[in-house]
C-alpha positions in Angstrom: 85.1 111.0 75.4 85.7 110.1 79.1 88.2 107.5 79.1 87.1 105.9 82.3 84.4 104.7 80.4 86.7 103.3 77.1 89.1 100.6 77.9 90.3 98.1 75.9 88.0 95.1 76.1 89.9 91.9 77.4 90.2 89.1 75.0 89.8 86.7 77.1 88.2 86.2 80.0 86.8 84.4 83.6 83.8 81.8 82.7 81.8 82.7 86.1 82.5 86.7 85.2 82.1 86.4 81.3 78.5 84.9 82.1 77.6 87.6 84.3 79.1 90.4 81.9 76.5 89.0 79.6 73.5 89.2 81.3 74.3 92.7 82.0 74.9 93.2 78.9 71.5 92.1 77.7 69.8 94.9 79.7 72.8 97.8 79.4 72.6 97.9 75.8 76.4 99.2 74.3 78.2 99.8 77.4 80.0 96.7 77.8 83.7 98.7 79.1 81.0 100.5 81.8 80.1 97.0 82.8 83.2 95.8 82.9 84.8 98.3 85.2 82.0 97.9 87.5 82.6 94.6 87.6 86.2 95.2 88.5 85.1 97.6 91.1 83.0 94.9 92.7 85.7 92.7 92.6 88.3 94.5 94.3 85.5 95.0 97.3 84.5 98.8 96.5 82.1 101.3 96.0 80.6 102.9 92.8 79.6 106.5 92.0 77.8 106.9 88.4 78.0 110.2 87.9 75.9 111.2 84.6 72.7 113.6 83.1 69.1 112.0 84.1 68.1 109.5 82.2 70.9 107.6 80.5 70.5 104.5 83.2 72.1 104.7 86.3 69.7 103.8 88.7 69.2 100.5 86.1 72.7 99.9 86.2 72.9 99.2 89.9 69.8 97.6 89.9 71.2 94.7 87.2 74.5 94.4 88.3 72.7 93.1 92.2 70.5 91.0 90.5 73.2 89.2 88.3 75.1 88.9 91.0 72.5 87.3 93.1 72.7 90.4 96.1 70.3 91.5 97.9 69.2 95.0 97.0 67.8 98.4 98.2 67.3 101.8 96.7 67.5 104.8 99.3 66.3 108.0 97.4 68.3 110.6 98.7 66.8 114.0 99.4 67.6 117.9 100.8 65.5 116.8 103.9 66.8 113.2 104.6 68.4 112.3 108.0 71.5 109.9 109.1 68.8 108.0 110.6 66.4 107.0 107.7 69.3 105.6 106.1 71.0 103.8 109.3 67.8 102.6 111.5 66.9 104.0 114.5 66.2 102.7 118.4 62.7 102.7 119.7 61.6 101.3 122.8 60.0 97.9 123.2 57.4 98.1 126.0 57.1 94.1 126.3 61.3 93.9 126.6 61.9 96.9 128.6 64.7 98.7 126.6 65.2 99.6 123.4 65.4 97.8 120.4 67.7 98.4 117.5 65.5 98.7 114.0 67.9 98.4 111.0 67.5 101.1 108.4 67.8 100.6 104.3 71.9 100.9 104.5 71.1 96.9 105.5 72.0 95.7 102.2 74.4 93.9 100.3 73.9 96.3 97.4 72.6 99.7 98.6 71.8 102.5 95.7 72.4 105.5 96.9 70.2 107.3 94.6 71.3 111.0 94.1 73.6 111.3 96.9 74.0 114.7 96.1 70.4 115.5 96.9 71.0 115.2 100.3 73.0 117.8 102.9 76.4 116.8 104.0 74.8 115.4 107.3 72.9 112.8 105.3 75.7 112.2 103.1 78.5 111.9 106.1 75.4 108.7 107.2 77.6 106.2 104.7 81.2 107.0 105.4 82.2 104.7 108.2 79.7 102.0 106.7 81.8 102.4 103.3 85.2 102.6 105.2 84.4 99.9 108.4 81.6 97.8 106.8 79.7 98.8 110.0 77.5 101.1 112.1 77.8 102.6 115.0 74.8 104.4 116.2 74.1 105.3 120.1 76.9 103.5 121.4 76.2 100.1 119.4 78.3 98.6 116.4 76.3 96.7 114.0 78.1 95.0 111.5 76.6 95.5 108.3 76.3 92.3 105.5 79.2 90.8 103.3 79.1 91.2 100.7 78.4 95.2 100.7 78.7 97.7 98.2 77.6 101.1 97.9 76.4 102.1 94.7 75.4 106.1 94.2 74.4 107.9 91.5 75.0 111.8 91.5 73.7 114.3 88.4 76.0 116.9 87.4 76.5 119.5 90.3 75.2 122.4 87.9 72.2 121.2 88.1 69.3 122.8 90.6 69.0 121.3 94.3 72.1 119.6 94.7 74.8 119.5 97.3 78.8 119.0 95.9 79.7 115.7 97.7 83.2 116.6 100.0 86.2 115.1 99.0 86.7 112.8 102.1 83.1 111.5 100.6 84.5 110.9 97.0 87.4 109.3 98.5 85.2 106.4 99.8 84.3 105.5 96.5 87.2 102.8 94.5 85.5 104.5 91.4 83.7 107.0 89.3 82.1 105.9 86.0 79.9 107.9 83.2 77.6 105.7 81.2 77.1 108.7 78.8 74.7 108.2 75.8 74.1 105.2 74.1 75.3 104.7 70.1 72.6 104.6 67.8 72.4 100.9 67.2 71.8 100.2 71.0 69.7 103.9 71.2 67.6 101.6 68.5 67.2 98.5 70.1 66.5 99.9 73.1 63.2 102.0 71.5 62.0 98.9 70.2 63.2 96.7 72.8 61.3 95.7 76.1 60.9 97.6 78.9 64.3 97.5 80.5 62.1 97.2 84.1 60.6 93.9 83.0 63.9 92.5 81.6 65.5 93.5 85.5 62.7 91.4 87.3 62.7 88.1 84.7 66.5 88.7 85.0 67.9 85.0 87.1 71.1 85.2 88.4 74.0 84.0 87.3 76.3 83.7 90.5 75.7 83.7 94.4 77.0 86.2 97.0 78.9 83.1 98.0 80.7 82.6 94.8 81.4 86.3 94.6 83.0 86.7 97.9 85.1 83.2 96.5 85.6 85.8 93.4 86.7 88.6 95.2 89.8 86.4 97.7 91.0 85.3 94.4 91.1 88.5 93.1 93.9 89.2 96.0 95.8 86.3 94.9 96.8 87.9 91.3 100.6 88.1 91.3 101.8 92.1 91.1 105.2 92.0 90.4 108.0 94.7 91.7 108.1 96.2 88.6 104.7 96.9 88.4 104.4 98.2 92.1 107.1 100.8 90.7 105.4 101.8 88.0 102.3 102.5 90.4 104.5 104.2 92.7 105.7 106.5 89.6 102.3 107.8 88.7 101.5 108.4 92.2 104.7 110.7 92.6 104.0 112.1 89.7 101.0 113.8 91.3 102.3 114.4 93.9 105.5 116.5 92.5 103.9 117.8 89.5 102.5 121.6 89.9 99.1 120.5 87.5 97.4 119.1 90.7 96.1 120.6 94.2 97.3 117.4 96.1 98.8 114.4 94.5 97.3 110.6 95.0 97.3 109.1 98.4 98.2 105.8 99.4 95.1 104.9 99.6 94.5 106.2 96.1 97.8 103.9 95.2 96.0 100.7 97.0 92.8 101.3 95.2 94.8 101.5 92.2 96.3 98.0 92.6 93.1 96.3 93.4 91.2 97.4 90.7 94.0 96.5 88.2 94.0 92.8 90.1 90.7 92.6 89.2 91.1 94.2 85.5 93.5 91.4 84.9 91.3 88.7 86.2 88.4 89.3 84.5 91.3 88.8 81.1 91.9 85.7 82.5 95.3 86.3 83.8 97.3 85.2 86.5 99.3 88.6 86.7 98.5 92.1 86.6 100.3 94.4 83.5 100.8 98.2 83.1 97.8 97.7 80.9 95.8 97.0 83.7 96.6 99.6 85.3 96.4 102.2 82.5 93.1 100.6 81.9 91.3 101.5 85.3 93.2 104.7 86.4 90.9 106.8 85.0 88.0 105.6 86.5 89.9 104.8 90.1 91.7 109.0 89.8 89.9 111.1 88.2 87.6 112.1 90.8 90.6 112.4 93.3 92.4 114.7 91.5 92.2 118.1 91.2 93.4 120.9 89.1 96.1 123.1 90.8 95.2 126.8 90.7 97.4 127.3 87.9 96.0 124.7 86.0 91.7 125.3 86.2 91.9 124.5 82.2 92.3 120.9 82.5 89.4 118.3 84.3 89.7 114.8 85.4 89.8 113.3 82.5 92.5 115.6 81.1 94.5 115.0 84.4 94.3 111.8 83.9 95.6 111.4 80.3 98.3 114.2 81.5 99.4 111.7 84.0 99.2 108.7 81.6 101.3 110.1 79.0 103.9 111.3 81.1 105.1 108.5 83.5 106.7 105.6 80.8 106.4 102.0 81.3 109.7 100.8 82.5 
């Protein structure tokens, strides 16, 4: 089982975040550590990639999480012949102004689905990077800034499949984490059969927060106390990776920030004012295992056995 998508569950938690846990809940049927750790990504201000088979409710994922949330939404459908500039805008001229006038493309969102990024060449692809890094675009000269909150959200199928493109790894790197859903239990498989049509529940769906509140959420997200110990504990796993002869290339420091955020906001959706090693152990699979890479001596193992690998052997001290 992918451990990115089995944490412990918190036992306690934040009132505004336990509400809109769930309401996703109601509509995600059974995948309540999923939820959670896209929550967490939100929190800690990053992009998500669900990366998963067809069918098991990615696209729905994104599209509940932005309406909880009460974030403006839009789905771009990526495919093989897609250009940077159906997903950023374009400039056309304007006869009655005499110049030419900036018309923003879909990317103008506070939650954008990027919906099987991998459909799309590299060119199309490379269209989101600085707007994930810099929160802006740049096109013809001109920065536009683009709305806060933002997220990206993509979904990817597996890359055996026909038609799609592997994304680079400056590309995965944009994104704070990767999450499987993977196939629901039979209970929820069951309810959901006899349930109601999970596209009706998303439209009646009323939010439970504001993009107000969240950006409130996400600065006091920041403000959870990370102690030295902690920081040294982080540093261990990322030199662990970096010394160890398992992996390509070890975690950056980027990878090691990422790291720290999400386990701020692990540890405040418990409820707590300080992060643990549990935290951390808790979201390190979902915030590394699409960074990492087996060495050439080591094509047994995939992310998610890299990961455990790197759990198990840096102790808690």
């Amino acid at each position: 089982m992918n451990r990115s998508a089995a944490p412990a569950l918190a036992a306690e938690g934040h009132p505004s975040l336990d509400k809109a846990i769930a309401a996703v809940n109601d509509i995600i049927l059974g995948k309540e550590p999923v939820i959670r750790l896209a929550i967490a990504c939100m929190l800690a201000r990053g992009h998500l990639l669900l990366e998963d088979l067809p069918g098991v409710g990615k696209t729905t994922l994104a599209h509940v999480l932005a309406r909880a949330l009460g974030l403006e939404f839009h789905r771009i459908q990526f495919t093989s012949d897609m250009l940077p500039a159906d997903i950023l805008g374009v400039s056309v001229y304007d006869q009655e102004q005499g110049g030419f006038r900036f018309h923003p493309g879909p990317i103008f969102s506070q939650v954008v689905l990027a919906d099987e990024v991998n459909r799309a060449t590299p060119k199309a692809q490379s269209a989101l990077l600085e707007a994930m890094e810099e929160y802006q675009v740049t096109t013809e000269g001109e920065t536009h800034a683009l709305p806060a909150p933002f997220f990206v959200i993509a979904t990817q199928n597996p890359s055996h499949q026909i038609g799609t493109f592997p994304l680079p790894e400056s590309q995965l790197d944009r994104f704070l984490m990767r999450l499987r859903i993977g196939y629901p239990g039979a209970a929820a498989e069951r309810a959901l059969l006899m349930g109601s049509d999970r596209r009706d529940m998303v439209r009646e769906l009323v939010p439970v927060m504001t993009a107000a509140k969240l950006l409130s959420l996400q600065r006091e997200a920041t403000r959870i106390h990370v102690s030295g110990k902690l920081v040294d504990y982080v540093q261990a796993l990322l030199a662990f990776t970096r010394e160890s002869p398992l992996y390509r290339n070890g975690l950056s420091p980027r990878a090691g920030l990422a790291l720290l955020r999400c386990a701020q906001a692990w540890a405040m959706l418990a409820g707590r004012p300080q992060v643990l090693p549990e935290d951390v152990q808790a979201v390190l699979p979902a915030v590394a295992g699409h960074r990492l890479q087996p060495s050439a001596e080591n094509r047994a193992q995939d992310g998610d056995a890299l990961t455990d690998t790197l759990l198990n052997s840096v102790p808690v001290t």
